[in-house]
SELOKE-287611 format. One record per residue (C-alpha): residue number from 1; residue in one letter; x, y, z. Coordinates in nm, 4 decimals, padded with zeros to 6 digits. Layout:
// residues N
   k r       c1       c2       c3
 NUM A        X        Y        Z
...
END
This chain:
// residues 286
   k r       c1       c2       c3
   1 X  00.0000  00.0000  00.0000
   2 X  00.2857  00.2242  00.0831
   3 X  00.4573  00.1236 -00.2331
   4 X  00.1655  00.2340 -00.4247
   5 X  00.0985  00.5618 -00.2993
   6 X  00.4983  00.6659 -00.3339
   7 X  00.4736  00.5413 -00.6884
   8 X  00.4767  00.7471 -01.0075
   9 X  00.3614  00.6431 -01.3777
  10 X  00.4737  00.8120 -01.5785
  11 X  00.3510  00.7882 -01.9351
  12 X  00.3786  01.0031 -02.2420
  13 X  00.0627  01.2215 -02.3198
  14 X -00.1379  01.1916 -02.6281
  15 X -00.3038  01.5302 -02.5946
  16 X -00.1521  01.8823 -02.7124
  17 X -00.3452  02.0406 -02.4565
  18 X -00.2763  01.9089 -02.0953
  19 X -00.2982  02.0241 -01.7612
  20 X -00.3170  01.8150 -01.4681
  21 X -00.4017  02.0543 -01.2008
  22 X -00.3756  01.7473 -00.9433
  23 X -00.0170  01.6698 -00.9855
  24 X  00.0665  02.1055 -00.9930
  25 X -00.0770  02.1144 -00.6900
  26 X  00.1070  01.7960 -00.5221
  27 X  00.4251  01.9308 -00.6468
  28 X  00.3664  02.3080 -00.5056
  29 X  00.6636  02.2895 -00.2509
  30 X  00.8674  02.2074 -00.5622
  31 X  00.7590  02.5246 -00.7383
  32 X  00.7627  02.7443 -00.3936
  33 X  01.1427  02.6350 -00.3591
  34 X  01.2296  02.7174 -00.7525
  35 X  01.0578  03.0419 -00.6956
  36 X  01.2831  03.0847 -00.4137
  37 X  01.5565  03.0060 -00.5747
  38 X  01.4930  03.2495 -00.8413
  39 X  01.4221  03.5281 -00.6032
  40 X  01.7607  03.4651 -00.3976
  41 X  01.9413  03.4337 -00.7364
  42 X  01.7710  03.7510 -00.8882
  43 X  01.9024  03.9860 -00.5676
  44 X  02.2066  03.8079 -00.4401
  45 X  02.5089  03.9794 -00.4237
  46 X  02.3231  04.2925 -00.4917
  47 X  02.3336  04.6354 -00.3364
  48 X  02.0394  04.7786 -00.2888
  49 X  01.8864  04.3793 -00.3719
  50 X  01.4833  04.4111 -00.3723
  51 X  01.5141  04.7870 -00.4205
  52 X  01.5820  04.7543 -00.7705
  53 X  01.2466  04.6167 -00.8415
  54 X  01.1251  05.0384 -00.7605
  55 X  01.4418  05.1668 -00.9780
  56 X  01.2913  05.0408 -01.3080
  57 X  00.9655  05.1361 -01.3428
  58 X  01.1201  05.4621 -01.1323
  59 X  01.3822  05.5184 -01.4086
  60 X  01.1231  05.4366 -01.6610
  61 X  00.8732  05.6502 -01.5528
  62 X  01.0974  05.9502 -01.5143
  63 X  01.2658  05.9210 -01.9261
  64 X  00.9156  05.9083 -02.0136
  65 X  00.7519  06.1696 -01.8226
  66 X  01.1343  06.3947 -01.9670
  67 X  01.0883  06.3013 -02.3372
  68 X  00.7604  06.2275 -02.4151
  69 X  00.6068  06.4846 -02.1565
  70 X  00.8580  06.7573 -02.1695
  71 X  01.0431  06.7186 -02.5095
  72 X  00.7621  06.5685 -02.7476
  73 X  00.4833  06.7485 -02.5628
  74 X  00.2249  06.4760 -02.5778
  75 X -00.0316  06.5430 -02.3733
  76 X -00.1314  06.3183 -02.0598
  77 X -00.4458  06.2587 -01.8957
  78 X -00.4859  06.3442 -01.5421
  79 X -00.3658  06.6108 -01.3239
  80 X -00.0105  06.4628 -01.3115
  81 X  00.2346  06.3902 -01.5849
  82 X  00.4679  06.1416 -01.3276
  83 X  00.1647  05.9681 -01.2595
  84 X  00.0025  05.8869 -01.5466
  85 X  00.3277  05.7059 -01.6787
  86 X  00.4116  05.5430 -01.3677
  87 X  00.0411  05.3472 -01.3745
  88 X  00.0831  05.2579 -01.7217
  89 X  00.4772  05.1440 -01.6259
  90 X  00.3788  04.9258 -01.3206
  91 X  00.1456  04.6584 -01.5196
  92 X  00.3646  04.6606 -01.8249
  93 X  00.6738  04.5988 -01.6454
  94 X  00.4867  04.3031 -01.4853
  95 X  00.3624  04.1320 -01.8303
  96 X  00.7023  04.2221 -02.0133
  97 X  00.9219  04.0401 -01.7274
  98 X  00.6606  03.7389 -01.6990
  99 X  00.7026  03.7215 -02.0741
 100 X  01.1003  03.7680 -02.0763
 101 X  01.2009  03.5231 -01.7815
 102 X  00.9198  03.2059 -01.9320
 103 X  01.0766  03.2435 -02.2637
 104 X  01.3833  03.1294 -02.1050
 105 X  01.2354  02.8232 -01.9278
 106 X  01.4055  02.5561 -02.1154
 107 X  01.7545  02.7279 -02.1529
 108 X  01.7306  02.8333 -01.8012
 109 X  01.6568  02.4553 -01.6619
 110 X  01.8291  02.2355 -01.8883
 111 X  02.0253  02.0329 -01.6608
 112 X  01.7530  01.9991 -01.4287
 113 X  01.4679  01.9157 -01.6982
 114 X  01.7397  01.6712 -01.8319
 115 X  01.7799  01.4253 -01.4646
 116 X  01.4273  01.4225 -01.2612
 117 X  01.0676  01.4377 -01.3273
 118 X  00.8067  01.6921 -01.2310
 119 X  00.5695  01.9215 -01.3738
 120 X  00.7664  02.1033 -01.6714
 121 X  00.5315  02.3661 -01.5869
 122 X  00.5973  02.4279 -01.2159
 123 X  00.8891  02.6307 -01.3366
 124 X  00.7708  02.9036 -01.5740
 125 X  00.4692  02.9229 -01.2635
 126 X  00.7312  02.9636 -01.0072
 127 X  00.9008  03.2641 -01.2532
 128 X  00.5741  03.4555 -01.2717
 129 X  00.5249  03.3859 -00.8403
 130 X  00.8701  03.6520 -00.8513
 131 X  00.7445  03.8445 -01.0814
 132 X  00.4033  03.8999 -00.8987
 133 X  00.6165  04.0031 -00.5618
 134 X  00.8313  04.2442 -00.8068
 135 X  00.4536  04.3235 -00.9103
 136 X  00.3371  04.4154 -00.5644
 137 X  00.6927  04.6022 -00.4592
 138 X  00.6078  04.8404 -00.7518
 139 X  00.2364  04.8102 -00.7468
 140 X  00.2679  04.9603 -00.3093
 141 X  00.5425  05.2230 -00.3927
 142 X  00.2536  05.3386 -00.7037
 143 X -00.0293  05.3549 -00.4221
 144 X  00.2251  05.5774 -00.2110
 145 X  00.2985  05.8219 -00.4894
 146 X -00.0880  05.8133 -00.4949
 147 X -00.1151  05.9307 -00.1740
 148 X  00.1316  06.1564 -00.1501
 149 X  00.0230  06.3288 -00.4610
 150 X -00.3679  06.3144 -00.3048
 151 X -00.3349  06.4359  00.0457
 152 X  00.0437  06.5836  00.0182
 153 X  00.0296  06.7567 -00.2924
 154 X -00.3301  06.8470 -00.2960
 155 X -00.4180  06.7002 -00.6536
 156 X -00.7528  06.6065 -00.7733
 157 X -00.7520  06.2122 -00.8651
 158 X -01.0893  06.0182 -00.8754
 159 X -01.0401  05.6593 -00.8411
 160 X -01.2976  05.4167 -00.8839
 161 X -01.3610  05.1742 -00.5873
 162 X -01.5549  04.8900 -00.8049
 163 X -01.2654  04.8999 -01.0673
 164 X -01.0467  04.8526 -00.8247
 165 X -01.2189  04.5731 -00.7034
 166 X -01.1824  04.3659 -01.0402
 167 X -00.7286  04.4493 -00.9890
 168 X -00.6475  04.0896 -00.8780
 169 X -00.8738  03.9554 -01.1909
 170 X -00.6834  04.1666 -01.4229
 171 X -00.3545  04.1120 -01.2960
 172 X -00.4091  03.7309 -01.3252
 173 X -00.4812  03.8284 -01.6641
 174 X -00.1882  03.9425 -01.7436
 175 X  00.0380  03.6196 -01.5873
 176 X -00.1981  03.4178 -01.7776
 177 X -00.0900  03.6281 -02.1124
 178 X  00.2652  03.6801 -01.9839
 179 X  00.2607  03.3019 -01.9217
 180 X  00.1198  03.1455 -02.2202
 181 X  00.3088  03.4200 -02.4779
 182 X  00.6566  03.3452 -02.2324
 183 X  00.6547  02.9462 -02.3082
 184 X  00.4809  02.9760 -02.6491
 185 X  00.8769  03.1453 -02.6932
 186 X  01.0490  02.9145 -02.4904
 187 X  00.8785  02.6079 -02.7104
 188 X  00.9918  02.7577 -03.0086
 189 X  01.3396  02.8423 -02.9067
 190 X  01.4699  02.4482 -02.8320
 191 X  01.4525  02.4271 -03.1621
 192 X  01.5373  02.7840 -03.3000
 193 X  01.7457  02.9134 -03.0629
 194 X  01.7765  03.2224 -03.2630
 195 X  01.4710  03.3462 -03.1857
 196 X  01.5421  03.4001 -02.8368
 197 X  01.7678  03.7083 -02.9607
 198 X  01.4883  03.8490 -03.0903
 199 X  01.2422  03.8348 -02.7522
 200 X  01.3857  04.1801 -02.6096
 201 X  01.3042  04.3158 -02.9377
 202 X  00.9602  04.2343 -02.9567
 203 X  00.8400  04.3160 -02.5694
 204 X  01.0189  04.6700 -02.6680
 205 X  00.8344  04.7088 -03.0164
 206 X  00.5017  04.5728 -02.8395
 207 X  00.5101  04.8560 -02.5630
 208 X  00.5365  05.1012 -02.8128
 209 X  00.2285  04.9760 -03.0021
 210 X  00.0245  04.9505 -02.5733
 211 X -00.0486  05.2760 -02.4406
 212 X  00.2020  05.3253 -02.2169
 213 X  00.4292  05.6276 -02.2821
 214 X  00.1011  05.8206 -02.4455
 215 X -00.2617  05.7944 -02.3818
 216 X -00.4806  05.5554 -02.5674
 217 X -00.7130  05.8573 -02.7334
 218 X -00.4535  06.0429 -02.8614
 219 X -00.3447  05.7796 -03.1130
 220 X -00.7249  05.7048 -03.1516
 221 X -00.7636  06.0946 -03.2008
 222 X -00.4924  06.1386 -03.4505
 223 X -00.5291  05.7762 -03.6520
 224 X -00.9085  05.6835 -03.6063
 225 X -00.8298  05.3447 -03.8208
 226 X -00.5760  05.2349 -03.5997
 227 X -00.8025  05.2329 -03.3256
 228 X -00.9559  04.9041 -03.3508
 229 X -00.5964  04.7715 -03.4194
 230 X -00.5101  04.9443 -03.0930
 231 X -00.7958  04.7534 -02.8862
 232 X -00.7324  04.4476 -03.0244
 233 X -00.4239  04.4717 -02.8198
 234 X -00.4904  04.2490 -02.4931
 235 X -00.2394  04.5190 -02.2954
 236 X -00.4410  04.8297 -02.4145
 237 X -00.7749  04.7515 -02.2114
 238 X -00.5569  04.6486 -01.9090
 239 X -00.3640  04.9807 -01.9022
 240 X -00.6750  05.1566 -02.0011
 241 X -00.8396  04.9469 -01.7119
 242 X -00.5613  05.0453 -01.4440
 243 X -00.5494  05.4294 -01.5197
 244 X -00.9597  05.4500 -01.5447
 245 X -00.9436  05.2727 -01.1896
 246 X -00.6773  05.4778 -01.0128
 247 X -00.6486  05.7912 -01.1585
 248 X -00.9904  05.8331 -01.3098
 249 X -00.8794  05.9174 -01.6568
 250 X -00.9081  05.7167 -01.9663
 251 X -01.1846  05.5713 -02.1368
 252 X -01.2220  05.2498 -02.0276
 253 X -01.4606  04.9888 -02.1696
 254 X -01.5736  04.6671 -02.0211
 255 X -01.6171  04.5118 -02.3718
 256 X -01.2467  04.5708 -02.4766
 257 X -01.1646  04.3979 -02.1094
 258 X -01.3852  04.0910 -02.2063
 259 X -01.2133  04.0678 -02.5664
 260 X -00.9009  04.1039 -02.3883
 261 X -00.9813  03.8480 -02.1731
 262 X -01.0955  03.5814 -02.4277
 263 X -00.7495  03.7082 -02.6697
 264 X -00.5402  03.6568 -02.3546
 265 X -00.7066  03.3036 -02.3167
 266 X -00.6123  03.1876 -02.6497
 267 X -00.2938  03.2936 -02.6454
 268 X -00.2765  03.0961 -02.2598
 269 X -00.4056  02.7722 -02.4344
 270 X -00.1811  02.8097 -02.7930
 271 X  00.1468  02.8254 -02.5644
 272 X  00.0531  02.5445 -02.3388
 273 X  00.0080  02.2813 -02.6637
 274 X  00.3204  02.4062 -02.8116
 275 X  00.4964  02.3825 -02.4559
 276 X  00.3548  02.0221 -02.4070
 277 X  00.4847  01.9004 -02.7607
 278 X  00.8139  02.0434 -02.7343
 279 X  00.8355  01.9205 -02.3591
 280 X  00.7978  01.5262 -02.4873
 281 X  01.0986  01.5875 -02.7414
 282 X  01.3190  01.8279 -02.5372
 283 X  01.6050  01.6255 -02.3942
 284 X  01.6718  01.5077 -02.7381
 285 X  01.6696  01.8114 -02.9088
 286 X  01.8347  02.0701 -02.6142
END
């Protein structure tokens, strides 16, 4: 009897599209210890160690609110400039690193992929568990600049308290789309290893194409046919969603959020078939 329940078949699966939620969850300490691991390895030997996860979207807040505020002159929604870029900074530096670090899931673990079973997928889950605590770091020091601009600097933000109720469905949103686009990558990169040069690239070229250095109805404003091209971008409504909620600007729709929602979905579901074929094949291949 004890034999039995220490014992592990494991057989090759027939499906593209598998995900045995029973054996994720009986190998959870696993993926709490890689996500430690990563989070040790991430900081160690650092300086200022989980500090830098403010410096980023900090740096990247202030270039944008210099050139594109300042320089370029775009104009921002809300009473404050700073602001406006650092909510639109804070969720996209979430879904670019969830992206980034699961496109490197099979490079990253080779060795270990290569000697013992588990759940291939406990890893790229344990990545995103670091990014969501990079998420929160950044997401707390956003509410304080909040504050301090509200009750400190006297300026007039309305947030909305229902919107802001729907934040942890939205930012499992964006793991989900982080997720599924990150290992749809790291699938294709066993084999074309090339491509992983090219992941930077893209998360760069797609930020430029979200609204995050300019406001969504400017570009709708100025190029009225891009704007359904704009929407159908699953980070647009989330932005959208995240400024409308805590800054009160924006124009928000709950219909772009549900087509976001069901975009981010099959992007989820493409990545996990591609990740479960290439995981049968990968030892050989690596």
């Amino acid at each position: 009897m004890a034999q039995n329940e220490w014992s592990v078949d494991i057989q090759p699966r027939k499906k593209g599209l598998h995900i045995d939620l029973k054996e994720l969850w009986r190998y959870r300490d696993l993926t709490y210890l890689l996500a430690r691991r990563t989070f040790v390895a991430m900081y160690k030997q650092t300086i200022l160690g989980p500090a830098w996860a403010l410096i980023q979207p900090l740096l990247t807040t202030g270039i944008f609110t210099v050139v594109f505020g300042m320089l370029v002159g775009i104009r921002t929604e809300g009473p404050s400039a700073f602001l406006f870029y650092l909510c639109g900074s804070v969720p996209w530096n979430f879904f670019a690193r969830c992206l980034e670090k699961t496109a490197q899931t099979f490079t990253d673990n080779e060795k270990l992929f290569g000697k013992v079973y588990f759940p291939r997928l406990c890893a790229p889950i344990a990545t995103v568990l670091v990014t969501l605590i990079n998420f929160a770091i950044q997401g707390a020091f956003f509410i304080l600049c909040l504050l301090i601009g509200k009750f400190i600097s006297g300026l007039s933000l309305s947030v909305s308290w229902g919107l802001i109720a729907l934040t942890p469905l939205v930012v499992l949103e964006m793991a989900l789309l982080g997720l599924g686009a990150g290992i749809a990558v790291s699938a294709l990169t066993v084999r074309y290893k090339d491509l992983a040069l090219l992941v930077g690239f893209g998360v760069s070229l797609w930020m430029y194409i979200s609204p995050v250095a300019y406001p969504a109805s400017v570009l709708r404003e100025s190029y009225p046919l891009l704007k359904t091209l704009l929407m159908l971008n699953p980070m647009t409504p989330i932005i959208e969603f995240f400024r409308a909620a805590y800054l009160g600007t924006g124009q928000f729709s709950a219909l772009w959020l549900l087509i976001s929602c069901g975009m981010t979905l099959i992007v989820f579901l493409l990545g996990l078939m591609l990740f479960n074929r290439v995981e049968k094949t990968f030892a050989d291949v690596i």
